[in-house]
C-alpha positions as CSV (number, residue, x, y, z in Angstrom):
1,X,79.6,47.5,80.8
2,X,79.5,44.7,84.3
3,X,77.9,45.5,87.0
4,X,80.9,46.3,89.3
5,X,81.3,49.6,86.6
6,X,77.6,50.6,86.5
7,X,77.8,50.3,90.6
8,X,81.1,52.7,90.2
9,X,79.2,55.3,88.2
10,X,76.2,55.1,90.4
11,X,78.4,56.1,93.5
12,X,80.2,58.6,91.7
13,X,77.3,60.7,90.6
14,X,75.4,60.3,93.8
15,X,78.9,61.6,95.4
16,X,78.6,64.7,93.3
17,X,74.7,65.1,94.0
18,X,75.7,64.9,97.5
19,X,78.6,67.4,97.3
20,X,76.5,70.0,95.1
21,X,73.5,69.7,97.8
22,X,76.1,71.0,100.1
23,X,78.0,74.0,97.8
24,X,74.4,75.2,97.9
25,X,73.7,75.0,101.8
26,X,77.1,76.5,101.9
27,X,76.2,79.2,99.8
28,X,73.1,79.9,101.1
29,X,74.7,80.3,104.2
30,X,77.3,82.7,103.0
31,X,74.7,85.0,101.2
32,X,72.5,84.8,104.6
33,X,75.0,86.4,106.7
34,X,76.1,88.8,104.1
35,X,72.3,90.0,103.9
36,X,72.0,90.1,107.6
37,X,75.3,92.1,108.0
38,X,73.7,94.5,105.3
39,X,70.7,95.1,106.8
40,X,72.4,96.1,110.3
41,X,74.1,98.1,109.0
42,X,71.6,99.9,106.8
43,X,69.8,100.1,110.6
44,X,72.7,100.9,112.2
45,X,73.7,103.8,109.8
46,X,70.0,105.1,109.6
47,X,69.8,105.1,113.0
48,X,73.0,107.2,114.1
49,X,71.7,109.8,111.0
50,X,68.6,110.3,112.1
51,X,70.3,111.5,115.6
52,X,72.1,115.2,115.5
53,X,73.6,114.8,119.0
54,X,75.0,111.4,118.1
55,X,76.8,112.2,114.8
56,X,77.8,115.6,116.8
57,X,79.6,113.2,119.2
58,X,81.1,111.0,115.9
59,X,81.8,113.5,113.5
60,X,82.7,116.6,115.8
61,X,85.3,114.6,117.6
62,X,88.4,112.8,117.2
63,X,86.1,109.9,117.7
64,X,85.6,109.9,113.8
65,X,89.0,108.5,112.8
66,X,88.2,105.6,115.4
67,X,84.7,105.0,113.3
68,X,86.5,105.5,110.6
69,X,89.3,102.9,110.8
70,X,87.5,100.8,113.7
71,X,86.2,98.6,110.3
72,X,89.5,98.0,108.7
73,X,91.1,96.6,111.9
74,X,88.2,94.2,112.9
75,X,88.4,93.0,109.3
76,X,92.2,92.4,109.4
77,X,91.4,90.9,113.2
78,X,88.6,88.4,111.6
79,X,91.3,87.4,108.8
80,X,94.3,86.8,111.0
81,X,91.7,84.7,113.8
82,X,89.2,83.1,112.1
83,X,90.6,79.7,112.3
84,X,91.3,80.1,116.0
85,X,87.6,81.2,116.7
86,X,84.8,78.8,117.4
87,X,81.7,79.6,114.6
88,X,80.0,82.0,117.2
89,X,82.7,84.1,117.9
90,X,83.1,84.9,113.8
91,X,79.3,85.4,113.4
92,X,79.7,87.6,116.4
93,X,82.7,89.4,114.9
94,X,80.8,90.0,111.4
95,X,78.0,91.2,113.7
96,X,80.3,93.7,115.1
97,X,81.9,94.6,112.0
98,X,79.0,95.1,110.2
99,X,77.7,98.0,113.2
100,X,80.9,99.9,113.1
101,X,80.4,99.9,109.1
102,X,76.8,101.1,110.0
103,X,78.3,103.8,112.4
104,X,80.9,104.4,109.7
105,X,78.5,105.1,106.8
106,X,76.1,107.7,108.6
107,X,77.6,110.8,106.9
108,X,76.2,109.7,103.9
109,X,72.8,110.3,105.1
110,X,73.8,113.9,105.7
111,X,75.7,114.4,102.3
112,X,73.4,112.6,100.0
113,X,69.7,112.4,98.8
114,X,67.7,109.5,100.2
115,X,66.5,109.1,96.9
116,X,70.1,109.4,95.1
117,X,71.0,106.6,97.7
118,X,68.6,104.2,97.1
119,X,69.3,104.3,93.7
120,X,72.4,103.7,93.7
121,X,71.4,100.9,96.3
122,X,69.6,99.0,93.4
123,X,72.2,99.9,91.1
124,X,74.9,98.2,93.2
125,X,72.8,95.0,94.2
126,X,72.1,94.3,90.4
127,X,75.8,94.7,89.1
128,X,76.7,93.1,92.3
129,X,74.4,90.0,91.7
130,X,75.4,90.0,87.8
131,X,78.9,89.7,88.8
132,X,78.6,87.3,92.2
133,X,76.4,85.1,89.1
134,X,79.4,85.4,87.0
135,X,82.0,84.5,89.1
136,X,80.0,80.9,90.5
137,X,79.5,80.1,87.1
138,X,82.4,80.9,85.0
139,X,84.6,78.2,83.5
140,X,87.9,81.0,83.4
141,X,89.7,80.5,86.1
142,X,90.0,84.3,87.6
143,X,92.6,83.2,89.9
144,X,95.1,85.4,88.3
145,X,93.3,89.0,88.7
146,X,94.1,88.5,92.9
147,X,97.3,90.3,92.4
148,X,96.2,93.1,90.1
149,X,93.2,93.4,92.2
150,X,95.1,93.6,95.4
151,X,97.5,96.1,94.3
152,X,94.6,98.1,92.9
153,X,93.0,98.9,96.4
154,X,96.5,99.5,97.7
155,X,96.9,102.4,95.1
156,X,93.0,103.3,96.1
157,X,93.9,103.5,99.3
158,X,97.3,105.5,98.4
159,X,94.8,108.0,96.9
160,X,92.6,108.4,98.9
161,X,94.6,109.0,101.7
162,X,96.6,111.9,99.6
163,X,93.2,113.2,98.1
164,X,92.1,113.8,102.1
165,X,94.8,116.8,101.7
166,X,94.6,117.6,98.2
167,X,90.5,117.5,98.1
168,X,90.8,117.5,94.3
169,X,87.6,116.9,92.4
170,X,88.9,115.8,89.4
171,X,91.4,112.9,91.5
172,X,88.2,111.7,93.3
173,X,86.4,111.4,90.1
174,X,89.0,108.7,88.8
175,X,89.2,107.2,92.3
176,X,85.8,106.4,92.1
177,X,85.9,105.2,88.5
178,X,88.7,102.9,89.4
179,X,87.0,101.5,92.4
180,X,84.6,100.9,90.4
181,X,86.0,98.9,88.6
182,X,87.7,96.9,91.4
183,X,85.3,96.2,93.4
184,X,83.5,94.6,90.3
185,X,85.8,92.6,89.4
186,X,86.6,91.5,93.1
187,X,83.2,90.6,92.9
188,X,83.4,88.1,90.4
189,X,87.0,86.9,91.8
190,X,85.9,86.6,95.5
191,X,82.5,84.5,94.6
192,X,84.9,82.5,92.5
193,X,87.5,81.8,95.6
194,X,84.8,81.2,98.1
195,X,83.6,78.7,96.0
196,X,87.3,77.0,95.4
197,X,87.6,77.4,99.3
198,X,84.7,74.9,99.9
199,X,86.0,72.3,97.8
200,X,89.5,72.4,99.3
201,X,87.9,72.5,102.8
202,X,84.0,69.6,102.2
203,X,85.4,67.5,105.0
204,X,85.7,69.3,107.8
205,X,82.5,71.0,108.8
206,X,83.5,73.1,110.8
207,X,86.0,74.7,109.0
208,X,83.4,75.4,106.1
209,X,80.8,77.1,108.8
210,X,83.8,79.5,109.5
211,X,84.4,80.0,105.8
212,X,80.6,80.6,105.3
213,X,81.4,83.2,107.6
214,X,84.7,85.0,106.3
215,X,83.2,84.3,102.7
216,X,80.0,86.0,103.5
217,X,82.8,89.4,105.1
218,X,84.8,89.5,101.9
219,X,81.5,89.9,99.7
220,X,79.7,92.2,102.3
221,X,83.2,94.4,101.7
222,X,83.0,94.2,98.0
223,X,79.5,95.4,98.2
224,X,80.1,98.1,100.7
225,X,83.0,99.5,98.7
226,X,81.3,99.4,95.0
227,X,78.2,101.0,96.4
228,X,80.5,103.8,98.2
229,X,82.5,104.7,95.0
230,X,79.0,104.4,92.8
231,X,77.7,106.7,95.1
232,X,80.6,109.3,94.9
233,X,80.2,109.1,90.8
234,X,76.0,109.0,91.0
235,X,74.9,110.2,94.5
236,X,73.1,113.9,94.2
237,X,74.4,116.2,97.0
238,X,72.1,117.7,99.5
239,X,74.1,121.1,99.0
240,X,73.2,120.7,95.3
């Protein structure tokens, strides 16, 4: 082997030293926000229990459905602008997002056990870590469970919105066994795609801080929504 191929190997390797040394700043970054994001709301949604003439005003209004979708559209709004917004503006709007999600999450302060809640808490960070592990170091490629994933919280969401008039225990039951199950495997696929996302996108820095960003929103959502269902199948009522 000459010198000009040992020099070749050398750069290589300290290329992909390099490039790893930044995937994990990256991900740092991405599970930093997301942890942040958690803990406001956690304060947010603690806070706005802990006050009977505030969730009078939420819940005993037609304020509600505003709390209640107000999520939703700022995370459609953060997907549609992110590119367009300078990396202050998306921290601000993850910021934002994660207080309505707070404001959004009282009632189950008022439904459920503190106890049953924190349990289900650790529950959902340890299948959430198993599967966030999973998904960064995987050699499948999961690429191909978007579409069935996608269409499954579109038929969640279907049912959900029918069980709101049916108010069928058994249909809620499988609702929150399927979502479950989706938001598990979203999990695994979303850690996998933020991942694939910094690869396509190393060379503009920028661009990676905003991804850092909208990465660290679609795993704060996966979270939110696997502990939400877990809680409907494990959570012990207050009226029981």
């Amino acid at each position: 082997m000459n010198f000009d191929n040992i020099k070749s190997l050398y750069e290589s390797s300290s290329k992909r030293a390099h490039y790893d040394w930044r995937l994990r700043e990256y991900l740092l970054k991405v599970y930093q926000y997301m942890a942040f994001a958690l803990i406001l709301t956690a304060i947010v949604s603690m806070g706005a229990a802990s006050s009977p003439q505030f969730l009078n005003l939420i819940y005993g209004t037609p304020l509600k459905w505003v709390i209640a979708f107000a999520p939703l559209a700022m995370a459609f709004y953060m997907g549609s602008r992110l590119m367009s917004m300078s990396v202050n503006g998306a921290q601000i709007c993850l910021m934002v997002f994660a207080t309505l999600m707070g404001l959004s999450l009282s009632s189950i302060f008022i439904v459920f056990t503190g106890e049953s809640i924190a349990r289900v808490f650790f529950i959902t960070a340890s299948t959430f870590g198993a599967m966030s592990i999973y998904g960064h170091t995987t050699k499948k490629d999961l690429t191909s469970m978007g579409s069935f994933l996608i269409r499954g919280v579109v038929g969640l969401l279907i049912a959900s919105v029918v069980n709101i008039f049916m108010q069928s225990g058994a249909m809620q039951f499988v609702i929150s066994i399927v979502g479950v199950l989706v938001f598990t495997l979203f999990t695994a696929y979303d850690s996998q795609r933020i991942k694939a996302l910094y690869y396509q996108t190393r060379s503009n820095t920028e661009v990676t801080q905003k991804l850092a960003v909208y990465g660290s929103l679609t795993l704060y959502m996966d979270f939110i929504n696997l502990f939400v269902f877990l809680l409907q199948l494990l959570g012990v009522r207050r009226d029981h």
